[in-house]
C-alpha positions, 0 to 999 in steps of 0.5 A, spaced: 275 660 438 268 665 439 263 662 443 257 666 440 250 667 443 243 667 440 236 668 441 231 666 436 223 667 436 217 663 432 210 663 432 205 659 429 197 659 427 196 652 426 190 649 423 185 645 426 183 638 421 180 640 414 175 641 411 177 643 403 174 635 403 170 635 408 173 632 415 169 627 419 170 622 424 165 617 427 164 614 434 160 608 438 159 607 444 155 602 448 154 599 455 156 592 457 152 588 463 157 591 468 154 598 467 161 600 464 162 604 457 166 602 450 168 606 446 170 605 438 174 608 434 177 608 428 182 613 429 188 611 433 192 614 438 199 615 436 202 616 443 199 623 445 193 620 449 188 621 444 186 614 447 186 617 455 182 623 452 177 621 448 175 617 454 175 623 459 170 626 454 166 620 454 165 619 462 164 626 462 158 625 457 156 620 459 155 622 467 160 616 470 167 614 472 172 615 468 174 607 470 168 605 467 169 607 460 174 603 454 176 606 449 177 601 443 181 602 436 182 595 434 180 594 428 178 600 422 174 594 419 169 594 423 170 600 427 166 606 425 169 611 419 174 617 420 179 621 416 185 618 421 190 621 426 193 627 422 193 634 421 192 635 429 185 633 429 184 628 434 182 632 440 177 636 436 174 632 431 174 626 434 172 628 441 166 632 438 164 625 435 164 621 442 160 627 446 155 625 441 155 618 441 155 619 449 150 623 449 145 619 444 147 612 449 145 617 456 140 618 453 138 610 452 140 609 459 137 614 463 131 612 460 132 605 462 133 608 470 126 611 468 122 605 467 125 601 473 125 608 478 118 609 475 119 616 474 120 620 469 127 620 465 129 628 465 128 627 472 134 623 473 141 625 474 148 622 474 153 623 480 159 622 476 161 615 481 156 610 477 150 612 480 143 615 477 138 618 482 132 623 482 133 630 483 132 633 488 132 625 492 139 622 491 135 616 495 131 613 490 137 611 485 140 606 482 146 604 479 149 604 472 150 597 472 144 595 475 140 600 469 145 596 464 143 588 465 135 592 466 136 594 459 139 588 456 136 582 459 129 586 462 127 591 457 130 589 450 134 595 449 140 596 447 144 602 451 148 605 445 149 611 440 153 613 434 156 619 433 158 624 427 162 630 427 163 632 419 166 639 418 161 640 411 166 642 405 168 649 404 164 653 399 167 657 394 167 664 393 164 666 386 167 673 386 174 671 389 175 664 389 176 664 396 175 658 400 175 656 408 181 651 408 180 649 416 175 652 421 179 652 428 187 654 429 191 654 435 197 659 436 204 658 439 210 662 441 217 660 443 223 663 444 230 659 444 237 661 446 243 657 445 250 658 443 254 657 437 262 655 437 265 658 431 271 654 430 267 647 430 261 649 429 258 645 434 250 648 437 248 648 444 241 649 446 241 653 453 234 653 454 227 654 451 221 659 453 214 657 450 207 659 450 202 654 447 194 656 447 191 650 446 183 651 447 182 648 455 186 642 456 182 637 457 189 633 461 194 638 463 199 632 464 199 631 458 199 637 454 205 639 458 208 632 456 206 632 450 209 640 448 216 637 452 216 632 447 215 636 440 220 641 442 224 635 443 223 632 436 223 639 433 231 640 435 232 634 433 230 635 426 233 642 426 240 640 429 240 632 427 236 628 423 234 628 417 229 625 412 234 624 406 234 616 406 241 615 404 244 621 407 249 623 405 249 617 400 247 610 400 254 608 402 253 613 408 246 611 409 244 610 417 242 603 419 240 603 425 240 608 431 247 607 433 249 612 427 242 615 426 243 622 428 238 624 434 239 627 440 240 622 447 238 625 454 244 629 454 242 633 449 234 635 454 234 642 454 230 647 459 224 648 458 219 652 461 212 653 458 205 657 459 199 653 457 194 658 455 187 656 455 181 659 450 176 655 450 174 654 442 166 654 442 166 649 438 170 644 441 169 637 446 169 642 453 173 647 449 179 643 447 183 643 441 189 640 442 196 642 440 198 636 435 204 637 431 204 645 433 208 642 439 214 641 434 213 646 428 216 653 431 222 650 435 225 649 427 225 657 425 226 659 432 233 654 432 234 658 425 233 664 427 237 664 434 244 662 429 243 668 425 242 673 431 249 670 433 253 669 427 249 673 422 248 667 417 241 664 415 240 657 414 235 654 409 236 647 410 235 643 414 239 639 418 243 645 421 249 640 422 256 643 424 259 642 417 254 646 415 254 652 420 262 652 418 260 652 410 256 658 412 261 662 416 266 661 411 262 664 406 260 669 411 267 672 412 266 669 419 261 671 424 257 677 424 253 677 430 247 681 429 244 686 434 238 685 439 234 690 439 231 693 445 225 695 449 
């Protein structure tokens, strides 16, 4: 028996959204008599805190708390149009439908201040805590919820706004053919070092090293959660799971998580990531969002990482033990390759 080690490289140019069809995504956003915001969405939050960030973008938008805002996804039926949660698109495409929106429904509210201030309204700012003051004069103010119930029950406004963000439909090159599939990208690197036996074809993950740039992350925490649980996800596709629905028949066919093959807490690898920030110019504040990308790269590293220990590629997946022992011994055994240095 042989303990072999491995290191295996992956990176990724992964594209933001679409736009071979046109991809928009639609936000309203309105006050209540509390002075306080709701957004609605038709786009969902999957469990990567599209929710959280949208409504960061929201309160910022709009000048006011990020306590003060909702962000409401309920109902597709009476929310407004969007693609969906897919193809990483949340954080861009929707976020810069809801800068809009805010921006159209500050636009109503700083107005209605202006008429109780009587002042003009592009004299008026925001402080962040619920508060909307006269430059340069922070005594003659008011509070948001204060201009709210003016507008509603005083005025006849309504402080809302509606926002589109559409990605027009790629033209197509008359002299090539050629079309611009997407119009952004976020980029990865990873690193991932294990070790192989070769009598039982058992695979342990020492660590992964990895360096994401996601635009500017708009919520650190959960970009970094978010990163730890796809890489999580993406070992569990390369060594565990697999999307075959009766495998390796339908006798065999997994029932339960009991014998659905994926990793437990034991398995949790090191993992040591470089959240690289590059601000996209057109994104909400700067930020794309990693989106799937956290999982994708893990696979091939995975991958690569057996063949620089043992010498055999693998172009199925999941890498099971039987399948590395198959390998080996179409192999000849184990042929470590070579690390190149420098």
């Amino acid at each position: 028996m042989t303990i072999h080690k491995g290191r295996g490289f992956a990176c990724i140019n992964y594209p933001i959204g679409m736009n071979l069809g046109g991809d928009p995504s639609q936000a309203l956003v309105h006050s209540n008599p509390d002075g306080k915001f709701t957004v609605a969405l038709s786009a969902i939050d999957l469990g990567q805190g599209m929710k959280s960030v949208t409504r960061q973008i929201a309160a910022e938008t709009l000048g006011v708390p990020v306590e003060d805002v909702y962000v409401d996804t309920a109902d597709s039926d009476t929310g407004p149009h969007d693609m969906g949660s897919f193809a990483s698109r949340g954080t861009h495409r929707v976020g810069n439908a809801v800068i809009r929106a805010a921006e159209e429904a500050r636009g109503v509210m700083l107005e209605a201040a202006a008429e109780e201030l009587e002042v003009d309204a592009g004299d008026l700012v925001t402080d962040g805590r619920g508060n909307i003051h006269v430059r340069g004069a922070p005594s003659r103010s008011i509070t948001t919820m204060a201009a709210s119930q003016a507008a509603q029950f005083k005025q006849g406004r309504t402080i809302a706004g509606r926002g589109i963000f559409l990605i027009p439909l790629s033209e197509v090159d008359p002299e090539t053919g050629e079309m611009t599939p997407v119009s952004c990208f976020a980029h990865a690197g990873l690193v991932v070092d294990l070790t192989v036996d070769d009598e039982t074809g058992e695979v342990e993950v020492l660590q992964i090293n990895s360096a994401y740039e996601v635009g500017r992350a708009l919520n650190p925490r959960l970009v970094e959660q978010q990163l730890i649980g796809g890489a999580w996800m993406g070992l569990s596709h390369a060594l565990w799971e697999t999307t075959e629905p009766y495998y390796p028949n339908r006798d065999h066919g997994p029932v339960d998580f009991v014998n659905y093959l994926m990793p437990g807490p034991g398995e949790v690898t090191p993992h040591n990531i470089a959240v690289l920030e590059r601000p996209a110019e057109d994104a909400p504040f700067g930020g794309k969002g990693p989106g799937e990308m956290c999982a994708n790269p893990v696979l091939p590293a995975v991958a690569n990482a057996l063949y620089n220990a043992v010498g055999v590629r693998f172009d199925e997946l999941p890498i099971t033990p039987e399948k590395i022992l198959r390998g080996l011994r179409a192999n000849g055994g184990a042929r470590p390759q070579a690390v190149r240095q420098g």
